[in-house]
NUVEX-129679 format. One record per residue (C-alpha): residue number from 1; residue in three letters; x, y, z. Coordinates in steps of 0.1 Angstrom, whole numbers, plus 2048, in hexadecimal, padded with zeros to 3 digits. Example, Ala and Ser with C-alpha at 12.3 -4.5 7.8 and 13.67 -1.06 7.14 Angstrom:
2
(1 "ALA" (87B 7D3 84E)) (2 "SER" (889 7F5 847)) 
//
This chain:
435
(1 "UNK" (670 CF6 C88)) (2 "UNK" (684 CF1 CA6)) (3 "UNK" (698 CD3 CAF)) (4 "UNK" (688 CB6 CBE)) (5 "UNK" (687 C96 CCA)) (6 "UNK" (666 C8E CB4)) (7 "UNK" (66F C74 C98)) (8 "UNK" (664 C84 C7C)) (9 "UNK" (640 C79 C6A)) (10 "UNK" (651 C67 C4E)) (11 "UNK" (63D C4A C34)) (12 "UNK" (617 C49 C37)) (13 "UNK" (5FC C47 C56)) (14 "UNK" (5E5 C2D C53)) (15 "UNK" (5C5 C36 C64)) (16 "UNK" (5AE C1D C6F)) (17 "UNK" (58C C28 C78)) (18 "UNK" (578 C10 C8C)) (19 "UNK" (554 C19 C7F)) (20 "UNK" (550 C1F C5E)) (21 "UNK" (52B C37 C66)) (22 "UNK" (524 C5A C65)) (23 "UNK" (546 C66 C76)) (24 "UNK" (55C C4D C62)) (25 "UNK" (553 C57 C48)) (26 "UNK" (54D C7C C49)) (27 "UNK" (56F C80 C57)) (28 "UNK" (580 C67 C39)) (29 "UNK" (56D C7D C1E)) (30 "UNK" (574 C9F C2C)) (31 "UNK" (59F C95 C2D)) (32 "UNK" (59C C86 C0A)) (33 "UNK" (58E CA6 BFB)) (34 "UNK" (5A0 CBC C0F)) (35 "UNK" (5C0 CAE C03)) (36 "UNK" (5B2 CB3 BE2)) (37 "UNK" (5AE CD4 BEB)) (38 "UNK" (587 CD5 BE6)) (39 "UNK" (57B CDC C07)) (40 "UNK" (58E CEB C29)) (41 "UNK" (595 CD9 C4D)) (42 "UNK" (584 CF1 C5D)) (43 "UNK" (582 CE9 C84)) (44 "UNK" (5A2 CDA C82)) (45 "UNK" (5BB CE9 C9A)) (46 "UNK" (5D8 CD5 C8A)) (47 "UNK" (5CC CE4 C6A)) (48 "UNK" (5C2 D08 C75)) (49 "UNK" (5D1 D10 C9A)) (50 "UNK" (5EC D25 CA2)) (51 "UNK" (603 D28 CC2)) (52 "UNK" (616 D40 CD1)) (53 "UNK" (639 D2E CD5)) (54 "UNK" (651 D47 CE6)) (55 "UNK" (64F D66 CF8)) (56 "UNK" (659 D86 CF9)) (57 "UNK" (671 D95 CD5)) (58 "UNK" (66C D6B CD1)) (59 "UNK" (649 D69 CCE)) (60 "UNK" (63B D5B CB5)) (61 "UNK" (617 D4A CA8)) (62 "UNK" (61A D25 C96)) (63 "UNK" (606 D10 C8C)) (64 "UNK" (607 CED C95)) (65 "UNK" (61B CDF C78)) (66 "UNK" (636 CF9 C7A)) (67 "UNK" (639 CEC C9C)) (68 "UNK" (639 CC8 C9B)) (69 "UNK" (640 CB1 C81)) (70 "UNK" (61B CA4 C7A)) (71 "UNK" (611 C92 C5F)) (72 "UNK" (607 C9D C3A)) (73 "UNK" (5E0 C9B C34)) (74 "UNK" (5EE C87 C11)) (75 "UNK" (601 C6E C28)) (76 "UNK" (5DF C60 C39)) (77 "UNK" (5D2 C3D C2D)) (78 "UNK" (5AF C39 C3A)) (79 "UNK" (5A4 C12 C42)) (80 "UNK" (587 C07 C57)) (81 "UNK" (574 BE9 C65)) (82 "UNK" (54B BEB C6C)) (83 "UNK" (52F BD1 C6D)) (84 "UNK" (523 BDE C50)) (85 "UNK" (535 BD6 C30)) (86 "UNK" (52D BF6 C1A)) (87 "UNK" (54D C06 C13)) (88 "UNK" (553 C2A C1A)) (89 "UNK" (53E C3C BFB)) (90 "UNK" (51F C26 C05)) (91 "UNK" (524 C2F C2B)) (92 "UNK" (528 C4E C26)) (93 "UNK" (50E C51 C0D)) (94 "UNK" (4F5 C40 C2A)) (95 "UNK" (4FE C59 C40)) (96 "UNK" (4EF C72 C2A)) (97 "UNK" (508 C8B C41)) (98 "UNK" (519 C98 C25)) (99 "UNK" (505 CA3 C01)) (100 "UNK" (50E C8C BE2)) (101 "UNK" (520 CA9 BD1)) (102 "UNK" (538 CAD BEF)) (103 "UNK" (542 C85 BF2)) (104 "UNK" (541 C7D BCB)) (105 "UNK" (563 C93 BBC)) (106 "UNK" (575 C73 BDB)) (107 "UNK" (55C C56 BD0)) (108 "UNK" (579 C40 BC5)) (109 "UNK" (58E C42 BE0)) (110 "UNK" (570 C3D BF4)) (111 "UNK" (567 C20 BE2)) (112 "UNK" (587 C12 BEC)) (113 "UNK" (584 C13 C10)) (114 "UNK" (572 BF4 C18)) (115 "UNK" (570 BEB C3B)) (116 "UNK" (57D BC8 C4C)) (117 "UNK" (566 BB7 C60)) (118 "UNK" (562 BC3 C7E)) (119 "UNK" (568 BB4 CA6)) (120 "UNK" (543 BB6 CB1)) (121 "UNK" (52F BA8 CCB)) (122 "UNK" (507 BB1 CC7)) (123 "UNK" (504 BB2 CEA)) (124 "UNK" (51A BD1 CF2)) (125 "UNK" (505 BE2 CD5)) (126 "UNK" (4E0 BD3 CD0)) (127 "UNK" (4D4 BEE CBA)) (128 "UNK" (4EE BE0 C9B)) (129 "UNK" (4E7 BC6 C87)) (130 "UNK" (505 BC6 C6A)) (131 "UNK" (515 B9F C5E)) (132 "UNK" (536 BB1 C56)) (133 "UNK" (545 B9D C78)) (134 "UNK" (563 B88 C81)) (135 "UNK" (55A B62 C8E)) (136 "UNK" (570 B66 CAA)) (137 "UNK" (56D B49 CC5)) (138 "UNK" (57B B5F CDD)) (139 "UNK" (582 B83 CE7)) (140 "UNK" (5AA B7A CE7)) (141 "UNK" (59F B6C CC2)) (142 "UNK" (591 B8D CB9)) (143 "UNK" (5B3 BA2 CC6)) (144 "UNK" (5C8 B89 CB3)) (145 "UNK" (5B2 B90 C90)) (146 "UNK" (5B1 BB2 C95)) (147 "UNK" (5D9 BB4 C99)) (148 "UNK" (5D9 BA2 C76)) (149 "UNK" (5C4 BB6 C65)) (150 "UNK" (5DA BD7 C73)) (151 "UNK" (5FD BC4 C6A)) (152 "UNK" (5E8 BC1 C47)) (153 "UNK" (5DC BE0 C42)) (154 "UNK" (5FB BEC C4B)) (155 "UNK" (614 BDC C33)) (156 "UNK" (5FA BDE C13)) (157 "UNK" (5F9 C00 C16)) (158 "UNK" (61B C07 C1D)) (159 "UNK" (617 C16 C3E)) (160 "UNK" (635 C24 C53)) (161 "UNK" (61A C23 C70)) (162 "UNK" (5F6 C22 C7A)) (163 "UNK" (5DF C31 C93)) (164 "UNK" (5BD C1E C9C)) (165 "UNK" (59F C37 CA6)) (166 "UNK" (57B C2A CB5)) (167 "UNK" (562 C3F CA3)) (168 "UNK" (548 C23 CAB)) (169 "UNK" (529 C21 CBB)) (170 "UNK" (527 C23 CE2)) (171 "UNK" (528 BFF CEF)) (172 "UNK" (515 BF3 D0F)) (173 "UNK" (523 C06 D31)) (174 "UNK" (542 BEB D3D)) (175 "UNK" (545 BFA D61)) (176 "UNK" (56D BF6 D6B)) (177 "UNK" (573 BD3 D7A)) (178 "UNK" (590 BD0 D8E)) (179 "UNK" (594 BAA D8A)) (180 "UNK" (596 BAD D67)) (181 "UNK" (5A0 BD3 D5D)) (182 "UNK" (5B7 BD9 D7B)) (183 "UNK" (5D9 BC7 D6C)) (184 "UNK" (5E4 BBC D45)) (185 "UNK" (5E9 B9C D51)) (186 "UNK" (5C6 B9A D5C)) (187 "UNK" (5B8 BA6 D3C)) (188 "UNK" (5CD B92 D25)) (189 "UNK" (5BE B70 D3E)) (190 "UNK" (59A B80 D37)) (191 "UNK" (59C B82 D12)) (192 "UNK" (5A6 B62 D11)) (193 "UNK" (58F B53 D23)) (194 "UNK" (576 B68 D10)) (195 "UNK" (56A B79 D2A)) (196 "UNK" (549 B89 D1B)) (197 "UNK" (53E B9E D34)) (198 "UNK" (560 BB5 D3D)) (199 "UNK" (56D BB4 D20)) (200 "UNK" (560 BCB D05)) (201 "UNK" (568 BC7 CDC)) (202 "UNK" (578 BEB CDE)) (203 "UNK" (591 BDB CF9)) (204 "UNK" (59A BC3 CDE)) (205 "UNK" (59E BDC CC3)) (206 "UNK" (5B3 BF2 CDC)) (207 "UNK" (5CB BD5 CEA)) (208 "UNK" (5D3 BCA CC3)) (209 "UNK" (5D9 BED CBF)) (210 "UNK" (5F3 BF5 CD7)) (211 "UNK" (603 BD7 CD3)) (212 "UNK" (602 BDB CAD)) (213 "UNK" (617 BFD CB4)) (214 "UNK" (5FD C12 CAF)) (215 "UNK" (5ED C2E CC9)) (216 "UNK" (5C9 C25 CCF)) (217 "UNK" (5AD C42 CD3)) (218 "UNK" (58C C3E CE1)) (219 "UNK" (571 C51 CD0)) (220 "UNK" (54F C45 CE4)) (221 "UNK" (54C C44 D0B)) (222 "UNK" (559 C20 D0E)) (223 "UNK" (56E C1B D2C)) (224 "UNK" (584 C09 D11)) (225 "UNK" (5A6 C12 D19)) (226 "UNK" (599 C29 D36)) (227 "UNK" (5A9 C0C D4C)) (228 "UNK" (5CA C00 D5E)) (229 "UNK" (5CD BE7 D4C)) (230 "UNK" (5CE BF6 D2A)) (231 "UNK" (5E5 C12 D3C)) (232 "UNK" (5FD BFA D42)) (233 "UNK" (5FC BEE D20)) (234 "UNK" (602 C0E D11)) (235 "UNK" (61F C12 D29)) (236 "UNK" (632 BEF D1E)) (237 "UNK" (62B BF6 CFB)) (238 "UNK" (633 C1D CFB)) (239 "UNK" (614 C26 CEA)) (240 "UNK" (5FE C46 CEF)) (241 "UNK" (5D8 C3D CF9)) (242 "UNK" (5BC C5A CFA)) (243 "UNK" (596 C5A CFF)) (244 "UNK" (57B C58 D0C)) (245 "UNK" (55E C69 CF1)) (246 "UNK" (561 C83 CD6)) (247 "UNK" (559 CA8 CE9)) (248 "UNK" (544 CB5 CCB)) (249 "UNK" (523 CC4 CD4)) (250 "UNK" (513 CCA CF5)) (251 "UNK" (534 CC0 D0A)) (252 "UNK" (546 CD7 CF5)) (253 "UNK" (532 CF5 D02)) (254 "UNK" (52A CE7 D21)) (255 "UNK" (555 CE8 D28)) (256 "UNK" (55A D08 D1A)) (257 "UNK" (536 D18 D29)) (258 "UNK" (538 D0B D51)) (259 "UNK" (55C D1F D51)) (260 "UNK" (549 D3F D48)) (261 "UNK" (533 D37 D65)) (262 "UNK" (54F D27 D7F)) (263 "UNK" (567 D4D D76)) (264 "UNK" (54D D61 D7A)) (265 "UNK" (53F D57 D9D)) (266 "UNK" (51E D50 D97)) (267 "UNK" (507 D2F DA6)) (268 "UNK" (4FB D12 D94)) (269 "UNK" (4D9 D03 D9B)) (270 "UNK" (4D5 CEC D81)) (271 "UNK" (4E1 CE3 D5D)) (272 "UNK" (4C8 CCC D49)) (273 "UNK" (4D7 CBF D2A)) (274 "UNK" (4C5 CAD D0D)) (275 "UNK" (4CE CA3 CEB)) (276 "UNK" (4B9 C96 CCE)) (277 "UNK" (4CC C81 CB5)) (278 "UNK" (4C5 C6C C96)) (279 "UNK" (4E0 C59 C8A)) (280 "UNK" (4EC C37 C8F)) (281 "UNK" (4FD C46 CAD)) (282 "UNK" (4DD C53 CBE)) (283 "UNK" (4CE C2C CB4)) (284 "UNK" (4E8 C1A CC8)) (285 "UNK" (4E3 C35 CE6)) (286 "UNK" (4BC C31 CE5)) (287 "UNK" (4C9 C0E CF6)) (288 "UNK" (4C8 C15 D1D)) (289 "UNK" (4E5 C01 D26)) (290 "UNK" (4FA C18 D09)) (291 "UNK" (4ED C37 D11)) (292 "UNK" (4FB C2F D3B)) (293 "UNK" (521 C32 D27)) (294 "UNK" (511 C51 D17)) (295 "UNK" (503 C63 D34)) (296 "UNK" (525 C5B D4E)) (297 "UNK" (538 C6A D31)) (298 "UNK" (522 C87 D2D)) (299 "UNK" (520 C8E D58)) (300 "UNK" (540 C8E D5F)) (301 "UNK" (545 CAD D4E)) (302 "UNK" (538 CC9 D65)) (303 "UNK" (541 CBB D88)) (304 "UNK" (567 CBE D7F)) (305 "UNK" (562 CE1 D74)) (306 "UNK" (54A CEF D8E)) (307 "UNK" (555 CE2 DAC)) (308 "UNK" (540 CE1 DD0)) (309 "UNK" (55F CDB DE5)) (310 "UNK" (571 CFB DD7)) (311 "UNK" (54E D13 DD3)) (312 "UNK" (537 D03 DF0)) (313 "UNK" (523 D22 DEB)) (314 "UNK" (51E D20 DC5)) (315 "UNK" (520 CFC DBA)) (316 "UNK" (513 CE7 DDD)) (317 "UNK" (4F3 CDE DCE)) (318 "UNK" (4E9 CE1 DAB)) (319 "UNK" (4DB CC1 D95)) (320 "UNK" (4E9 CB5 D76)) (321 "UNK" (4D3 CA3 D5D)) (322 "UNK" (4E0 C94 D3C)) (323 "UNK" (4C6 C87 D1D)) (324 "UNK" (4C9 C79 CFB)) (325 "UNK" (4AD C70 CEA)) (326 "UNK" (4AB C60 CC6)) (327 "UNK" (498 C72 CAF)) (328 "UNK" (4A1 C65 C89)) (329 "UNK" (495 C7F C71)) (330 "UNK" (4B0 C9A C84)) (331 "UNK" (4CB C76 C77)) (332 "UNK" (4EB C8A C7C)) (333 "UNK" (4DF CAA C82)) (334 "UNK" (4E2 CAA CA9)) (335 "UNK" (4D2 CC3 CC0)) (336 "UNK" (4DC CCF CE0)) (337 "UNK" (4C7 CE1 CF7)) (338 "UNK" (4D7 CEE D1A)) (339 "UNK" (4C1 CFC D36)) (340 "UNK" (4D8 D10 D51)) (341 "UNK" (4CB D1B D72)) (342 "UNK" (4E3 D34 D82)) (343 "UNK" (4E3 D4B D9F)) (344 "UNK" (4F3 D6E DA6)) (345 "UNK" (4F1 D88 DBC)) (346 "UNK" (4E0 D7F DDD)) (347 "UNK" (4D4 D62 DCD)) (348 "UNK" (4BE D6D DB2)) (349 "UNK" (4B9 D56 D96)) (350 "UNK" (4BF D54 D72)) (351 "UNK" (4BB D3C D52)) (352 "UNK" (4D5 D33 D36)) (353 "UNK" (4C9 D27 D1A)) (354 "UNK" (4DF D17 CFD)) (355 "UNK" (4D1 D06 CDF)) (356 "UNK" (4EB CF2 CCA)) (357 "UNK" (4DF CEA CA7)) (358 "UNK" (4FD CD3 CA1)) (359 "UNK" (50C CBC C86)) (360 "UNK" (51B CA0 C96)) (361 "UNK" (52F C90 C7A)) (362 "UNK" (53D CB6 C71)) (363 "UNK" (543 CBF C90)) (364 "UNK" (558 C9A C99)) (365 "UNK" (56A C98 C79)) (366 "UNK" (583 CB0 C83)) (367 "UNK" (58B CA2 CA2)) (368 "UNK" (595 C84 C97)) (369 "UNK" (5AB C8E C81)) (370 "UNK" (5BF CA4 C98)) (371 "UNK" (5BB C84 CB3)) (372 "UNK" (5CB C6C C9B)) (373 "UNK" (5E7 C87 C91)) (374 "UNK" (5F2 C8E CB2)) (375 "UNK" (5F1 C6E CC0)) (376 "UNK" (608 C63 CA5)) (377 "UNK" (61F C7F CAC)) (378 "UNK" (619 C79 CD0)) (379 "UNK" (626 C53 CC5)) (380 "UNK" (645 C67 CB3)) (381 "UNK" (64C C79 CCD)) (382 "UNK" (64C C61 CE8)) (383 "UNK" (62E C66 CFD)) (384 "UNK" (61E C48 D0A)) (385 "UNK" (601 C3E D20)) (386 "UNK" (5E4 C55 D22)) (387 "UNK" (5E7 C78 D0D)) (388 "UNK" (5D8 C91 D26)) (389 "UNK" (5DE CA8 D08)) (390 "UNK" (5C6 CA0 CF6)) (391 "UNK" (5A8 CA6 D11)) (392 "UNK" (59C CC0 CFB)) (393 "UNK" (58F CAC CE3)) (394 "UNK" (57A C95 CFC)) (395 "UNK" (55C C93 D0D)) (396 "UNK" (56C C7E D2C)) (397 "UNK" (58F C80 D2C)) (398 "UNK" (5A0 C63 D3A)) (399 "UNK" (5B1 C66 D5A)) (400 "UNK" (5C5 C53 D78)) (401 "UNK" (5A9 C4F D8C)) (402 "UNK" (5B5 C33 D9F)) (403 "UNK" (5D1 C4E DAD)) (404 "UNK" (5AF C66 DB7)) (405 "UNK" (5B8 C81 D95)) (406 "UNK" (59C C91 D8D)) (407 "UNK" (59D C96 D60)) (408 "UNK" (59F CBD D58)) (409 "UNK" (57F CC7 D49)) (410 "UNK" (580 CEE D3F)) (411 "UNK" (587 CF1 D20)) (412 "UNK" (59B D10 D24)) (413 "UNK" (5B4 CFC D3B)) (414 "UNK" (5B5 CDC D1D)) (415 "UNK" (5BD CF8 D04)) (416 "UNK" (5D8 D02 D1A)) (417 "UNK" (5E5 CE0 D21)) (418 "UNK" (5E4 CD6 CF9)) (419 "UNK" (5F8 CFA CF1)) (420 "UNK" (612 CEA D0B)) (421 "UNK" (618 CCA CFA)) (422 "UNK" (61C CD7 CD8)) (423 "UNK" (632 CF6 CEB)) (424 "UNK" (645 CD4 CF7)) (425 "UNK" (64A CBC CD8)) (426 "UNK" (650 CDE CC4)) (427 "UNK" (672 CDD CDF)) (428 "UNK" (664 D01 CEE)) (429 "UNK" (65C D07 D10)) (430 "UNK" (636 CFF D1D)) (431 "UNK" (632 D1D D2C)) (432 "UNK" (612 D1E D31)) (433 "UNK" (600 D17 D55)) (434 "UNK" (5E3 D0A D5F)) (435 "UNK" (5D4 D17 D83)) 
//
């Protein structure tokens, strides 16, 4: 490893999982029995990827680790708050993700991870009903409980530090509200004047997070910390924010598909997207007002990819439809269906077709555990505010759009920028462009 400026991942990372469902879960089982060497990471790129550091007679292909000091799956302490009180064997259990014979050989420490109540509101999430739930009198009461339960968790378990991940259900669409999101100061007056309406739980579980020391990620659609307030709050306290929304089915192909389209020169017409979806995640979206945070998420994607200003020709006109539809007996088992109407040649039309029988959970589970790795080395390292970086793993990737920049969507071009920031921390040259 080369020298750096990256403090070096020493003592244990606590990670606290907000949401103790399907995801939670099949990600805390899948780390325990890898570590115990009965299963692989596999779709981890901290885990598997390699990059070419170097060029020329200096070339070489690492992976992450022999990069940048990252931390040691047996260093991870897994803690986690939800409304429901079933600790992690019985979630994960529910879930029915996962078979019996690959969560029982991790049962105890499963058993042990009992989650805290969590900072709810029924109103930004209809759909759950769970008792597990602070009494807070106020949203500022809600920050200052969750902060204790972090400095707890942190010192029982003898963490060195602690990263806090939303792996939650999608709350209620909280359109940006510059009264109250614009400034810190404004946000700090809102929450304690328990302003209901502006200010989400997962802004209360991201504020106590950041001021708690620890980076904050955004796993759901939530404009969370996808505002200048919280920006300015990851600034003053130095801490690394990422989000918004996990990239792991249709998005995922829909970011590395519309390139093949956009580099090839051919015309869109239309691109219908529809989802069918059973778990508790696909419950809370059935909600209308949830599935609007969904379905902004979702759009974004393809009009920051294939662009009408730069191919007026191509990309001037074609319609953009996004669905989810619950549909229990699939529970985790998602499936996406894409319909692609292209053009070539003189106009002549042509269909796409791609049918993703998916596994939510699986497909998730990886990604947060490379999010919460590199945002604490990200931490180590220095890097604060919003981690571009880390666009690859996320359906919306959060952006300065008060300054007009537009989020980088390709998924070729987030590879490229993640290789860069590894290149970076490693203390190589990021040598890679984007065009």
């Amino acid at each position: 490893m080369k020298q750096t400026n990256v403090k070096p991942a020493d003592g244990k990372l606590g990670i606290l999982v907000v949401g103790n469902g399907a995801v939670a879960t099949t990600f805390m089982t899948g780390v325990l029995m890898a570590r115990r060497g009965l299963t692989k990471p596999v779709g981890s790129m901290t885990q598997y990827d390699k990059i070419r550091v170097g060029s020329g007679d200096n070339k070489k292909y690492l992976s992450y680790g022999e990069i940048v000091p990252l931390t040691k799956l047996d260093d991870i302490v897994f803690g986690t708050w939800d409304v429901y009180p079933q600790n992690a064997y019985q979630a994960a259990m529910y879930a029915e993700v996962l078979k019996e014979k690959d969560i029982n050989p991790v049962k105890d420490e499963l058993e042990k991870i009992v989650p805290m109540k969590a900072a709810f509101d029924k109103n930004y999430a209809k759909r759950l009903d769970g008792d597990n739930v602070k009494n807070c009198a106020t949203r500022w009461e809600m920050v200052e409980e969750l902060r204790k339960d972090m400095r707890d968790f942190k010192e029982k378990n003898g963490c060195a530090r602690i990263v806090v991940i939303w792996a939650a259900s999608t709350e209620i669409y909280v359109p940006v509200y510059e009264p109250v999101h614009g400034t810190l100061d404004a946000l700090e007056k809102a929450m304690k004047a328990d302003d209901r309406e502006h200010i989400a739980p997962s802004m209360c579980y991201a504020y106590a997070a950041l001021v708690e020391g620890a980076p904050f990620i955004m796993g759901a659609p939530n404009t969370t910390v996808d505002i200048p307030a919280m920006w300015e709050l990851a600034e003053k306290t130095q801490m690394p924010i990422a989000g918004k929304d996990f990239k792991t089915g249709q998005t995922l192909v829909k970011s590395g598909f519309a390139p093949i389209i956009g580099t090839r020169c051919l015309g869109l017409n239309g691109w219908f997207s529809t989802n069918i979806l059973g778990n508790r995640d696909g419950l809370v979206l059935d909600e209308p007002a949830n599935f609007r945070t969904k379905e902004v998420s979702k759009l974004s994607t393809l009009e920051t990819i294939l662009k009408p200003e730069d191919q007026p020709d191509l990309y001037s006109d074609y319609y953009h439809k996004v669905r989810i539809n619950y549909y229990p007996p699939r529970n985790d088992n998602k499936e996406g269906w894409d319909n692609i109407d292209i053009f070539g040649w003189m106009g002549y039309p042509m269909q796409i077709k791609i049918n993703f029988l998916c596994r939510d959970s699986i497909l998730a589970a990886p990604l947060l555990l490379d999010l919460c790795l590199l945002s604490d080395l990200a931490a180590r390292a220095g890097r604060f505010g919003t981690q571009r970086f880390l666009s690859f793993y996320l359906k919306s990737p959060m952006h300065d759009y008060t300054r007009g920049e537009e989020p980088v969507n390709n998924l070729y071009q987030q590879y490229t920028m993640l290789k860069n920031a590894i290149r970076e921390m490693g203390g190589y040259e990021a040598d890679e462009e984007i065009d």
